[in-house]
C-alpha positions in Angstrom: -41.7 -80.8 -10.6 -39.9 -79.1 -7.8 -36.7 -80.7 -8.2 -37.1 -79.5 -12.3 -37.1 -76.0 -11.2 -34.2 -76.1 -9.2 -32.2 -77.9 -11.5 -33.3 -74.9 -13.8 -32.7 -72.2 -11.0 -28.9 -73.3 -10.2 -27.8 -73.2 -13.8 -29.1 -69.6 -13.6 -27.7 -68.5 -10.9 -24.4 -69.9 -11.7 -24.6 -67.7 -14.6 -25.5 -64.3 -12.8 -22.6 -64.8 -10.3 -20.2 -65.1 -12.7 -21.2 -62.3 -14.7 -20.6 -60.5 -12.2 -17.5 -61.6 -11.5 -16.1 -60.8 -15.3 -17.5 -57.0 -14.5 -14.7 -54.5 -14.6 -13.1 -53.5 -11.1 -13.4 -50.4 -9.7 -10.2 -48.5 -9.9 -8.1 -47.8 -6.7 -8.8 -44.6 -4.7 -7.6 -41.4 -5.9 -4.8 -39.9 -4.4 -6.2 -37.0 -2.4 -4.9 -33.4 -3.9 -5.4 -30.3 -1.1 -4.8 -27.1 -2.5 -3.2 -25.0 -0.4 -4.8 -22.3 1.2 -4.2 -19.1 -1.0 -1.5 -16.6 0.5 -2.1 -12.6 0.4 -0.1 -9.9 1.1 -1.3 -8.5 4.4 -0.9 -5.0 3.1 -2.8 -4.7 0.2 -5.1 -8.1 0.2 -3.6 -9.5 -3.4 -2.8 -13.0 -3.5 0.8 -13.5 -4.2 2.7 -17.1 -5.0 4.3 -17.1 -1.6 5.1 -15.5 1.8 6.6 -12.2 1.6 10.7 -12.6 2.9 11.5 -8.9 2.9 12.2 -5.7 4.7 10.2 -2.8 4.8 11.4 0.0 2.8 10.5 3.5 2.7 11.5 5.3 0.7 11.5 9.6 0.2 9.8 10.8 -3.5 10.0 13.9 -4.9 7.0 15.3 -5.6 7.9 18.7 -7.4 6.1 19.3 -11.1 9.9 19.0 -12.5 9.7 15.3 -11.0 7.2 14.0 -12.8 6.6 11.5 -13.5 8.4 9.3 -10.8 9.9 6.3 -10.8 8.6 2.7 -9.2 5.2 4.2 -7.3 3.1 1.2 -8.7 5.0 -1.4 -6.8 4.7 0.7 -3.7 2.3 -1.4 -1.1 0.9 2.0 0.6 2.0 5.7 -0.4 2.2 8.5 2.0 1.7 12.0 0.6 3.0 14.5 3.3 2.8 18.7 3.4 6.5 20.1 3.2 8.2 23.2 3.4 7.7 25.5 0.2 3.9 24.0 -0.4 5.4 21.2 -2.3 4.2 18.0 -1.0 6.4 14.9 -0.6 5.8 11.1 -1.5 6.5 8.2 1.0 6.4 4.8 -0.8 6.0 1.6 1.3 7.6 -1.3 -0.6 7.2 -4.8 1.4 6.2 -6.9 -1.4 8.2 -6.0 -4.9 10.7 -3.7 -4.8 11.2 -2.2 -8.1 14.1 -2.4 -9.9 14.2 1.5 -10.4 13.1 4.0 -7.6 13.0 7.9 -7.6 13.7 10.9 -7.0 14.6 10.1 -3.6 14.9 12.9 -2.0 15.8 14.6 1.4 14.2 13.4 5.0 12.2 15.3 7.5 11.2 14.0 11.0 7.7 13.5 10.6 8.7 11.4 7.6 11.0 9.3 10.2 7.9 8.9 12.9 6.1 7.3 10.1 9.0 5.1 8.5 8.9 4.3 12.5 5.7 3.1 12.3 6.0 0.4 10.2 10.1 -0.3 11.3 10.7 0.4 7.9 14.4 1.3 6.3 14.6 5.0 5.6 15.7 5.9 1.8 16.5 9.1 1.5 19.4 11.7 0.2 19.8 13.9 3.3 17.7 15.8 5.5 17.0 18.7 7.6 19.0 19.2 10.4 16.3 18.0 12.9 16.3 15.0 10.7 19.1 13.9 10.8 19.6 14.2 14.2 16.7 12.5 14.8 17.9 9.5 12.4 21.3 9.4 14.1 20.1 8.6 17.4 18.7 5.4 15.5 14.8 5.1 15.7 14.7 3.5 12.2 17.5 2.2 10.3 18.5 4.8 7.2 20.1 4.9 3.8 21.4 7.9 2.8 22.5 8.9 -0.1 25.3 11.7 1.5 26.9 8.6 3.3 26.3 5.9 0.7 26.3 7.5 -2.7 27.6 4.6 -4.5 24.2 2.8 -3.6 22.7 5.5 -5.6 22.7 7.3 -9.4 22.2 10.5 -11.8 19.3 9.9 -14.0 21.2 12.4 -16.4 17.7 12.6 -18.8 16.4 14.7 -15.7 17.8 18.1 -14.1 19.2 17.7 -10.9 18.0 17.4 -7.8 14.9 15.9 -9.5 17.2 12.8 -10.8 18.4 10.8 -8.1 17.5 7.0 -8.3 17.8 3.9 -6.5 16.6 0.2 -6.9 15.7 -2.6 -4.9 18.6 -4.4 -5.9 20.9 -1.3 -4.6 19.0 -1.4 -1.7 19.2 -5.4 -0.4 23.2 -4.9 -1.3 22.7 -1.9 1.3 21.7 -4.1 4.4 23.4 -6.8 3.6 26.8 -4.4 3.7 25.6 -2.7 7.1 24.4 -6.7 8.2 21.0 -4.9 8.5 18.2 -7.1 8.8 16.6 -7.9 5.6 13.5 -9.7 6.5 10.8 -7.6 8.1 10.3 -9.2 11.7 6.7 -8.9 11.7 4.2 -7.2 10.0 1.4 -5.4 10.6 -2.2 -7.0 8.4 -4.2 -3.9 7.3 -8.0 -4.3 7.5 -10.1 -5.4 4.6 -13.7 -6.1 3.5 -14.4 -9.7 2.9 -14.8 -11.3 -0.3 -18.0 -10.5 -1.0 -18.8 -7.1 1.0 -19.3 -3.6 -0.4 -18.2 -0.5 1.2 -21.0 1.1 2.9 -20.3 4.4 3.4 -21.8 7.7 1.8 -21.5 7.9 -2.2 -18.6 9.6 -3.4 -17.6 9.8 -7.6 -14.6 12.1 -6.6 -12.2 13.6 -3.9 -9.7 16.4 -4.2 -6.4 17.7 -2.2 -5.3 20.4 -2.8 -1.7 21.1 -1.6 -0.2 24.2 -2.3 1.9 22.9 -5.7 0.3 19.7 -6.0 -4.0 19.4 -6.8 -4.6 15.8 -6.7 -8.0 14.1 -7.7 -9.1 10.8 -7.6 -11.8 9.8 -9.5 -13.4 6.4 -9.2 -14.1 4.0 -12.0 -16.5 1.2 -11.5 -15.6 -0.8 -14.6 -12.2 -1.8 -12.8 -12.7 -1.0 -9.3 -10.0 1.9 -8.7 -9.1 5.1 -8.7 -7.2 7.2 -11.8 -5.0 9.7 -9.7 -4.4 12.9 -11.5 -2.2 15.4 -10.2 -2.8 19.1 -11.8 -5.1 17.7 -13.9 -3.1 15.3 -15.9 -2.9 11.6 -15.0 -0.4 10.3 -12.9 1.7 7.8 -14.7 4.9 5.6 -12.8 7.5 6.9 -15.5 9.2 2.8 -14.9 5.7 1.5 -16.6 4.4 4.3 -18.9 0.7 3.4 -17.2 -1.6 5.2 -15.0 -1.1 4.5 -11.4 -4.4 3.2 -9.9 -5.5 3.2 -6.7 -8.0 0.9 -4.2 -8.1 3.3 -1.6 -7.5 6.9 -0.4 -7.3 7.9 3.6 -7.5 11.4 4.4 -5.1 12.2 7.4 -6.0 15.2 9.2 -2.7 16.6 11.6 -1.7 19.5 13.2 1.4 21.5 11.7 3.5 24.2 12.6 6.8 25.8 11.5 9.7 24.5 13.1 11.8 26.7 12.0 12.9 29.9 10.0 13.5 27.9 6.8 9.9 26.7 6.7 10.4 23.5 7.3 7.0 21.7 9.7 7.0 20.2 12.7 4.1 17.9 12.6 2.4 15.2 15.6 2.2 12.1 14.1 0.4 10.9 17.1 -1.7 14.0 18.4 -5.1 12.4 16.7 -7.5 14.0 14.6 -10.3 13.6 11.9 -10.1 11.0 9.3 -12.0 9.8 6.0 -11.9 7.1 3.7 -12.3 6.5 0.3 -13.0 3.6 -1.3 -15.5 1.4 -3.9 -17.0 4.9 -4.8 -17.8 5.7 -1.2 -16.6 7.9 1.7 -16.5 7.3 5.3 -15.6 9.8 7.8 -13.9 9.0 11.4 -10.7 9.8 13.2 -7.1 8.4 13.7 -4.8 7.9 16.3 -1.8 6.9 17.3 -0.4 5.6 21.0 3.2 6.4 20.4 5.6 6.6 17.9 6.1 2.7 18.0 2.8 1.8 17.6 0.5 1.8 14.7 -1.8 4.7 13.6 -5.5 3.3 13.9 -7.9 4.4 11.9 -11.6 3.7 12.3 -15.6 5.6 11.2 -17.7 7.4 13.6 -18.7 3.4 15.0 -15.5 2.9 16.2 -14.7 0.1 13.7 -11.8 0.3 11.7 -11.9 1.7 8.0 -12.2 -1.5 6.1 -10.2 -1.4 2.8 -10.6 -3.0 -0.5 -7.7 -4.9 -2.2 -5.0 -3.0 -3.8 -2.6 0.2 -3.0 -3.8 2.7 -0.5 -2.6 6.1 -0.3 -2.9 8.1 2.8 -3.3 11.5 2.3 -1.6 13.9 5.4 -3.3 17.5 5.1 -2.7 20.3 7.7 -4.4 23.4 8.1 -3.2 24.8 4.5 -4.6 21.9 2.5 -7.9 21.8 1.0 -10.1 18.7 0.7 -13.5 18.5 -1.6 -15.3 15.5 -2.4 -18.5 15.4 -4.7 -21.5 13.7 -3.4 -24.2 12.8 -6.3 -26.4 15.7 -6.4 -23.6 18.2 -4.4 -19.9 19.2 -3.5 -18.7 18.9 -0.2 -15.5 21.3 1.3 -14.2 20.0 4.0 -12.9 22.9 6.8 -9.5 21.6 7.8 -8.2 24.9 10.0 
């Protein structure tokens, strides 16, 4: 009986072994894909396609009503609004990552204006200056394209009235210092601070903020359903005249300095590194601190009452410069809030 069973049992087993042999083969490993790690610009917190090989440009906007609206502001990284003489504030665009193919009106340089291009070694655009200026810019702190010197680098928007019409490009500009064998690749670059993926700004609720130069009255009001702020300057929205859209904005700093006359034509003499009161604006919120600055080579710092630094959210930032003349308002939920800035 038992060898009848295993003369049952082997046939069987013969079977299962080579049904399994006839099974199909698993296929051969997977090559193994790693995606690279994503790549952001360290100014604004965007992804981009691939590191940034450029210089920093900055480069001086004209901000009178008669300029409006300007040319290229969107592709600016960070903007710079700045008190002037007459009341009229200037614009300071920071291009690292795109430079736009149209850029204006560039207009004249002040030394303030200088100790900030400083700050980020950045090549000075601009058409002239005062005589402080370009003093200052001929000793060499920053290297500088002017349009006196350079004109052909330059053009007549002939649509617009003069002195509101002068344009340049990007293009114009990288033909620039590659004439003057000026470095065209920035040799390093400063990362701004930024909230991670996932965190909200936690300062104090804030729907709108207001500075009110003498000519200029800029609001920002924030909108939730894209995450920005409109800009409107004298009430109308502020468009970049190269697009036709609105420019919109991640962030507003509020730069409190000290200002004086420097001389009888009323042109300021301002301490870019004398320290002073701060706030931010971002997500809807405001945070108040301070700012300063070790030297005119180094970086302004800004950072809340904690001592941590403002923490940005992704996209342009505008840092607003106000002096003593220069009114700032910002509306809390249930109230308005003036800020004293004597």
């Amino acid at each position: 009986m038992k060898k009848l069973l295993l003369a049952l049992l082997i046939p069987a087993i013969v079977c299962a072994f080579a049904a399994c042999g006839v099974a199909e083969e698993a296929p051969p490993d997977q090559p193994l894909i790693i995606e690279p790690d994503p790549i952001y610009n360290p100014l604004t917190n965007l992804e981009i396609s691939e590191p940034i090989s450029a210089r920093m440009i900055m480069v001086s906007v004209d901000n009178h009503y008669d300029a409006r609206p300007q040319y290229g502001i969107s592709k600016a990284d960070i903007v710079y609004e700045v008190p002037a003489e007459g009341a009229i504030p200037r614009l300071l665009c920071l291009f690292y990552a795109q430079a736009p193919d149209i850029i204006g009106g560039v207009r004249s340089a002040r030394p303030y204006m200088v100790d900030i291009a400083r700050e980020w070694d950045a090549l000075m655009v601009h058409c002239g200056g005062s005589v402080d200026a370009l003093n200052y810019l001929a000793r060499g702190p920053v290297d500088d394209m002017d349009e006196i010197a350079y004109g052909s680098y330059f053009w007549r928007d002939k649509t617009q009235r003069a002195p509101h019409n002068l344009m340049t490009s990007g293009e114009n500009i990288y033909k620039y210092l590659d004439y003057r064998e000026k470095a065209v690749v920035a040799e390093s670059v400063r990362q701004m601070n930024f909230l991670a993926e996932d965190e909200l700004a936690s300062g104090e609720q804030a729907e709108w903020v207001r500075i009110k130069y003498g000519w200029a009255d800029d609001c920002y009001t924030y909108d939730a359903t894209i995450g920005s702020y409109n800009r409107l300057v004298d009430d109308k929205a502020f468009i970049d005249a190269a697009t036709g859209e609105p420019v919109r904005v991640a962030n507003i700093i509020v730069q409190q300095v000290r200002a004086s006359l420097a001389d009888s034509l009323g042109h300021l003499s301002i301490d870019m590194c004398a320290g002073g009161d701060a706030w931010l604006f971002t997500g809807g919120t405001m945070t108040r601190g301070s700012w300063s600055r070790a030297d005119l080579d180094s970086p302004t710092i800004f950072v809340d009452e904690q001592g941590e630094e403002f923490k940005l959210n992704a996209g342009q930032t505008w840092i607003q410069i106000i002096d003593g003349n220069t009114k700032l308002t910002y509306q809390q939920p249930a109230a308005e809030t003036a800020v004293d800035t004597e």
